[in-house]
Backbone bond lengths (Angstrom), bond angles and torsions (degrees), N, CA, C in turn:
res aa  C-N    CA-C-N  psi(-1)  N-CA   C-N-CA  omega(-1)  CA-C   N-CA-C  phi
1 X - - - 1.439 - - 1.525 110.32 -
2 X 1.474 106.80 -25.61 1.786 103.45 -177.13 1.474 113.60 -69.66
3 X 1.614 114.86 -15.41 1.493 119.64 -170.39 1.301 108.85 -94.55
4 X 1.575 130.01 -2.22 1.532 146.88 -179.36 1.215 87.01 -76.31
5 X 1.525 104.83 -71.46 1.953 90.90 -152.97 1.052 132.85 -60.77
6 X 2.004 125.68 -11.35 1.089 108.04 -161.00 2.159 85.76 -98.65
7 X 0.905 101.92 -6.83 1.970 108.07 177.65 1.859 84.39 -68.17
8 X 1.091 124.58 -81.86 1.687 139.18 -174.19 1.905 91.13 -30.43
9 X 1.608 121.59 -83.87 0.905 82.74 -166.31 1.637 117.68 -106.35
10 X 1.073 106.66 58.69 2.191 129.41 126.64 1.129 109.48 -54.05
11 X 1.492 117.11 -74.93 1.048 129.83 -157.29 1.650 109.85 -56.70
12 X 1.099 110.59 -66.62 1.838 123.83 -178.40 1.548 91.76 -49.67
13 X 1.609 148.67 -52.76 1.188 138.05 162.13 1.456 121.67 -28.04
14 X 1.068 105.26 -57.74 1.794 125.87 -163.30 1.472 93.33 -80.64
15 X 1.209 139.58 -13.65 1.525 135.82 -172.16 2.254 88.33 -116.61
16 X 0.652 73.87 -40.35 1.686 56.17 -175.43 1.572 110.27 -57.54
17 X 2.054 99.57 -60.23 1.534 91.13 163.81 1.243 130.76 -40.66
18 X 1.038 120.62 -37.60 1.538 113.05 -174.26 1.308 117.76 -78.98
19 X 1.460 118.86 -12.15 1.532 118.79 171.31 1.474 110.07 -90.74
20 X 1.295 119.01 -39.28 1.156 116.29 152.69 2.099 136.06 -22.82
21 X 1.293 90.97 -68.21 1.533 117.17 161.53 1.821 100.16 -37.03
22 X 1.335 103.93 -73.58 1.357 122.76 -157.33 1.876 97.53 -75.86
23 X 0.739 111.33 -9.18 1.539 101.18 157.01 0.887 144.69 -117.30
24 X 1.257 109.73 4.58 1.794 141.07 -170.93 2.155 82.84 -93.54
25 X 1.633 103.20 -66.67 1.091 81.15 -167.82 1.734 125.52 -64.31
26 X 1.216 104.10 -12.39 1.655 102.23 -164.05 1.736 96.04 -78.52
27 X 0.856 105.67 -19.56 1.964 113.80 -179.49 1.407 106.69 -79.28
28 X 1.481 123.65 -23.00 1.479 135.06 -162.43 2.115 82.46 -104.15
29 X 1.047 128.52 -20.46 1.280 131.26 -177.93 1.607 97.32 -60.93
30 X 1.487 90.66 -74.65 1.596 129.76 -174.23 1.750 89.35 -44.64
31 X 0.843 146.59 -85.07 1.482 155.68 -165.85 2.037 99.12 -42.17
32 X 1.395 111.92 -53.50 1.204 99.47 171.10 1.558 121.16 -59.43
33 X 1.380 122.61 -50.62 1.348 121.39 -165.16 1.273 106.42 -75.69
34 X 1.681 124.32 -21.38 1.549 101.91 168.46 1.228 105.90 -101.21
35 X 1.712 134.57 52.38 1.295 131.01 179.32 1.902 75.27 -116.97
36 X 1.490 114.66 -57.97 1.450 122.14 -174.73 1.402 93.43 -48.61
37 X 1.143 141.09 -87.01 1.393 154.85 -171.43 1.851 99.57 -17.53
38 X 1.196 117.13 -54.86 1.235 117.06 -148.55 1.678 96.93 -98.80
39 X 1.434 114.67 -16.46 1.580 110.01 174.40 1.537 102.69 -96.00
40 X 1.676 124.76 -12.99 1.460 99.88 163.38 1.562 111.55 -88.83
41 X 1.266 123.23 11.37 1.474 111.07 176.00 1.466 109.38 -85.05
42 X 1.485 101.71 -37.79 1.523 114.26 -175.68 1.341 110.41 -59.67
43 X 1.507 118.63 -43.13 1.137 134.97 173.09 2.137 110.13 -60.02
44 X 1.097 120.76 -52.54 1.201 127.05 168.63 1.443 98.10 -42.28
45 X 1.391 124.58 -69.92 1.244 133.71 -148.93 1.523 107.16 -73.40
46 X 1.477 118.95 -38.04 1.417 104.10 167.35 1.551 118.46 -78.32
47 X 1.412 118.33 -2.56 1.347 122.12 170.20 1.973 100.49 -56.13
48 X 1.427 94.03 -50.97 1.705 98.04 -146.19 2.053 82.49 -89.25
49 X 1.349 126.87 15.05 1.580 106.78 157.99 1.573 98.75 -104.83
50 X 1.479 145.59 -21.17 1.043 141.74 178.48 1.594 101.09 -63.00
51 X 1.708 118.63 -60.90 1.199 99.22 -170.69 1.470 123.45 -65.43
52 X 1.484 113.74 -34.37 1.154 100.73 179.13 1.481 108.29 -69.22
53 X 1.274 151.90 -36.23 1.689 128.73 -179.89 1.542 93.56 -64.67
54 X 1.074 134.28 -46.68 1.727 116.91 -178.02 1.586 111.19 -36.55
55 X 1.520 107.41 -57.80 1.529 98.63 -170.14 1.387 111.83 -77.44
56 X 1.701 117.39 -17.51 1.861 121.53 159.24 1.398 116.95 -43.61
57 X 0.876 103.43 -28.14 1.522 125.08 -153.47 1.686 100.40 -83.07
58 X 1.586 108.46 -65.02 1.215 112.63 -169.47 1.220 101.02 -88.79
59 X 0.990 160.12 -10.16 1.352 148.02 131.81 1.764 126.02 -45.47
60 X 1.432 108.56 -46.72 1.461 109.35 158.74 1.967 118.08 -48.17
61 X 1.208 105.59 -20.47 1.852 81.83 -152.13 2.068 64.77 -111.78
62 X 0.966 126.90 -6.95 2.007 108.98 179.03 1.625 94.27 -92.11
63 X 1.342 119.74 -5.65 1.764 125.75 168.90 1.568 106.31 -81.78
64 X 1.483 110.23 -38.20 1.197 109.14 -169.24 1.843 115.74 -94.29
65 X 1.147 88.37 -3.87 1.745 105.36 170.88 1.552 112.44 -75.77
66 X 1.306 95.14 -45.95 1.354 113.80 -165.41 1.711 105.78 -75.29
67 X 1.049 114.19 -24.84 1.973 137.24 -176.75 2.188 92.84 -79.36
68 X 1.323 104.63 -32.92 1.128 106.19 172.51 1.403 112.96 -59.35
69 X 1.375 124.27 -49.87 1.251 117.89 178.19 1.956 131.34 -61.86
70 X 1.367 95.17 -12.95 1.470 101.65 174.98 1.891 104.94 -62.52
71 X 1.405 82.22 159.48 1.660 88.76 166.12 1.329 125.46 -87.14
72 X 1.456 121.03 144.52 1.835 112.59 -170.47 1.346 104.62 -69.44
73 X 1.653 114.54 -42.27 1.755 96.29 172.06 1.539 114.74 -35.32
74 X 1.555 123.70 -62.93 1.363 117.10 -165.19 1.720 112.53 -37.60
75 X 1.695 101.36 126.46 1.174 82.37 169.06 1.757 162.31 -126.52
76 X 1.364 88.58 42.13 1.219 107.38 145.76 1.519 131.14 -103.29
77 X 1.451 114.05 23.02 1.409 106.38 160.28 1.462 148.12 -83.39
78 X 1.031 93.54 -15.75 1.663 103.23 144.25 1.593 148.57 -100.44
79 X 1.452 92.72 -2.85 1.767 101.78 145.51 1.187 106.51 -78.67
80 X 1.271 136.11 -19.08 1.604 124.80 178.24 1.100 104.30 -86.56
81 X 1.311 127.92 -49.72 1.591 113.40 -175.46 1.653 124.14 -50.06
82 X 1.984 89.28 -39.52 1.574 102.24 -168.65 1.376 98.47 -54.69
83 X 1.809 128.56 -64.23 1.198 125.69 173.37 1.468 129.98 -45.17
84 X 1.556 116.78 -20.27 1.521 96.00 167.60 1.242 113.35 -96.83
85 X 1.200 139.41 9.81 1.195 156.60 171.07 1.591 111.17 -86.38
86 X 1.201 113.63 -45.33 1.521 117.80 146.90 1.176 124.43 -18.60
87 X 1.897 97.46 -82.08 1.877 107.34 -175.85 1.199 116.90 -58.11
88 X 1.674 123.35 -34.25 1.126 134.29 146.56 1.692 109.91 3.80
89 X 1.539 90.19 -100.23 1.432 109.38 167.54 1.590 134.96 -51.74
90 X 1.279 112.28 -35.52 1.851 101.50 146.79 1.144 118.32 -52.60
91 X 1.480 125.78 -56.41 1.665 122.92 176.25 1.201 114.35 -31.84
92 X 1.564 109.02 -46.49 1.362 106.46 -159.06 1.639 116.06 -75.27
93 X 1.616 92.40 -56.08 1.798 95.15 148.17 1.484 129.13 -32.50
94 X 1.314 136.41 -48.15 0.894 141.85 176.69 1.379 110.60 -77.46
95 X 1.413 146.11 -32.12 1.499 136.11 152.54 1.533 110.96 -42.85
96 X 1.393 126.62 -32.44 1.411 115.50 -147.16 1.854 94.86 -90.38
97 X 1.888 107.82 -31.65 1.586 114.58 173.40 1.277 130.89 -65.63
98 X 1.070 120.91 150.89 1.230 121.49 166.14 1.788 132.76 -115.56
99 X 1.073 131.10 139.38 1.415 145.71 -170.52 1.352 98.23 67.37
100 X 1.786 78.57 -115.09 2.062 87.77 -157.87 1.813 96.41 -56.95
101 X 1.020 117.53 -36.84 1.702 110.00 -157.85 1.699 101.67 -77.08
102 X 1.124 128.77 -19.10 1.611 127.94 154.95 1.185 112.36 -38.21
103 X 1.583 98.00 -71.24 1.466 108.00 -160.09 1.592 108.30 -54.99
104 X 1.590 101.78 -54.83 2.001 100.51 -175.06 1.638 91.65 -53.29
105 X 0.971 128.42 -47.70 1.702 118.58 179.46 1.790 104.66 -37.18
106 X 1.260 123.99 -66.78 1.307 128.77 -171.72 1.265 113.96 -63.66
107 X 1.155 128.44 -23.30 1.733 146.26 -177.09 1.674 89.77 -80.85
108 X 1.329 129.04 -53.28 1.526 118.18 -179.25 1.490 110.28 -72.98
109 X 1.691 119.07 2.10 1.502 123.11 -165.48 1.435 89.89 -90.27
110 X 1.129 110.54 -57.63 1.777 136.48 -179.23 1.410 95.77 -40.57
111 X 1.614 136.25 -48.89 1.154 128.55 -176.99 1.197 126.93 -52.50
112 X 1.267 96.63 -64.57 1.713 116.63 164.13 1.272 115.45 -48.88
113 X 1.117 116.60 -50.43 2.016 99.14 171.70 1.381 123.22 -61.33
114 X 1.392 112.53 -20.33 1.512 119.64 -178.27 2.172 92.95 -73.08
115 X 1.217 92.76 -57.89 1.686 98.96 -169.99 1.713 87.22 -43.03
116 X 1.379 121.74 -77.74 1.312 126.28 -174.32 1.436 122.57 -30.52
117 X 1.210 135.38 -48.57 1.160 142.76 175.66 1.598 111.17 -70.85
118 X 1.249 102.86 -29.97 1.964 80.67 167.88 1.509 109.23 -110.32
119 X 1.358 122.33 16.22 1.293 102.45 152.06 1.382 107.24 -85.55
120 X 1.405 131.30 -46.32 1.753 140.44 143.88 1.673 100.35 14.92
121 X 1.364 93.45 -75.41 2.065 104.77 -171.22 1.366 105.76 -62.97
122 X 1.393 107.45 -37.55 1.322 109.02 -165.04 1.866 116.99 -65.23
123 X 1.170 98.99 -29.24 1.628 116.45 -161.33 1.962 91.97 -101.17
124 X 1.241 125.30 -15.77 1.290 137.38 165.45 1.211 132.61 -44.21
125 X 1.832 81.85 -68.62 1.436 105.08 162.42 1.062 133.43 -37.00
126 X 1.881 108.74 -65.27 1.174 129.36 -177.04 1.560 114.99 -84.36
127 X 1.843 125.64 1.12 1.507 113.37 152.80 1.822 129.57 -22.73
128 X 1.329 100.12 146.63 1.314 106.03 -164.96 1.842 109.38 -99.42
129 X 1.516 98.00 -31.72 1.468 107.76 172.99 1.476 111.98 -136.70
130 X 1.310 116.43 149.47 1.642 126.24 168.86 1.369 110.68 -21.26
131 X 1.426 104.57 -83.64 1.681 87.25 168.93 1.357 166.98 5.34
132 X 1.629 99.56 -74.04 1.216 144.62 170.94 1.616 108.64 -56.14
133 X 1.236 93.38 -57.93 1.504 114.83 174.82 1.766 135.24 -68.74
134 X 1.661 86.36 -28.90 1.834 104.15 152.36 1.513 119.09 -70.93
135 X 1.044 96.76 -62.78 1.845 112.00 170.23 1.912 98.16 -37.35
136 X 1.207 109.18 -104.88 1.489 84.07 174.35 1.428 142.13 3.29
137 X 1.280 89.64 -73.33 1.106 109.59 171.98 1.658 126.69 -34.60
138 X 1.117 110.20 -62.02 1.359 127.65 175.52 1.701 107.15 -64.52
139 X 1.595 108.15 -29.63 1.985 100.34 -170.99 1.910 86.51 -80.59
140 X 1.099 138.64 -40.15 1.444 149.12 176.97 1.237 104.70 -25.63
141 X 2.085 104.88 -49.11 1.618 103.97 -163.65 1.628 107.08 -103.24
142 X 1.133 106.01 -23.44 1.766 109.32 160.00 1.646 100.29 -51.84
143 X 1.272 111.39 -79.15 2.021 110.86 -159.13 2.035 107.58 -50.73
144 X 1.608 98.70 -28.52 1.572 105.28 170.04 1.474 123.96 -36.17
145 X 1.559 88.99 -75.30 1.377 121.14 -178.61 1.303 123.40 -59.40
146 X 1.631 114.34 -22.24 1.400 129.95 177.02 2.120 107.02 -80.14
147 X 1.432 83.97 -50.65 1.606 98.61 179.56 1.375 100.71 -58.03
148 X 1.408 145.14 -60.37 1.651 144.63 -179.07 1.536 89.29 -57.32
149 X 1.368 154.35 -50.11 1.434 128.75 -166.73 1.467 110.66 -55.39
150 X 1.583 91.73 -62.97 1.932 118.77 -171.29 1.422 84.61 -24.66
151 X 1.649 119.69 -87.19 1.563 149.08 -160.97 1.511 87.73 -40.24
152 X 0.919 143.96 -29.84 1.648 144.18 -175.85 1.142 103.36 -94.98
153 X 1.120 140.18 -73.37 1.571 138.72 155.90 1.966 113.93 -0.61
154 X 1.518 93.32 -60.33 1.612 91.88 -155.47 1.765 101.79 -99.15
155 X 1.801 101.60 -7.66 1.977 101.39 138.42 1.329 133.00 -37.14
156 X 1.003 93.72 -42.55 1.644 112.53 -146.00 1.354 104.22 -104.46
157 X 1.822 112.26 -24.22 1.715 110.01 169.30 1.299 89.47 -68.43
158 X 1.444 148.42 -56.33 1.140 148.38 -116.10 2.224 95.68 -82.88
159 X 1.260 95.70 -30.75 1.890 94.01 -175.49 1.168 83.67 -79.48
């Protein structure tokens, strides 16, 4: 009976190690696939802040084309330009970042279009001719429509 136990506990040794082994690696599995998992999300997610400042982007400077056509008397047309020329330049800042520091980049982009858009109404209002007041008008619904994407854009990094 003295030559059983040390075979018995062999055995319970040699079986523990081996579960040991076998669970160390299946956890070292688990650790890789949510390392992959979590760098293609990151990767997804800076996909979908690049595109959206791309299309910020090209919508900002066909806003700021369009700000070209105002008259320099008007006068708020060059607080409007200066400000879309602004977001401009957050965009651009914000293309060059990555992750979290993009996004707060695009969150200060979002600001500026809000500032922009009610000086937009504001300078609308007070147009001097039809025109003037269409033109506006139309950069109002460009920087709008751009601002609801962006704000959708940096939703959608966030899942």
């Amino acid at each position: 009976m003295r030559k059983v136990w040390p075979w018995i506990l062999g055995i319970i040794v040699g079986v523990i190690i081996v579960a040991l082994l076998l669970g160390l690696r299946a956890s070292q599995q688990a650790y890789r696939v949510a390392r992959g998992e979590v760098n293609a999300r990151v990767a997804a997610a800076q996909d979908r802040i690049d595109m959206g400042v791309e299309m910020a982007t090209t919508a900002v400077d066909l806003a700021l084309a369009m700000a070209g056509d105002l008259p320099s008397q008007q006068a708020y047309a060059d607080l409007i330009k200066q400000d879309i020329e602004e977001i401009g330049k957050r965009l651009s800042e914000a293309a060059e970042l990555k992750g979290e520091q993009a996004i707060a980049k695009l969150e200060e982009s979002i600001a500026q279009f809000d500032q922009t858009l009610q000086d937009l109404e504001t300078a609308s209002n007070e147009a001097d001719t039809p025109a003037v007041k269409a033109t506006l008008d139309r950069i109002y619904g460009v920087l709008e429509a751009t601002r609801e994407q962006l704000a959708q854009a940096l939703i959608n990094a966030y899942r």
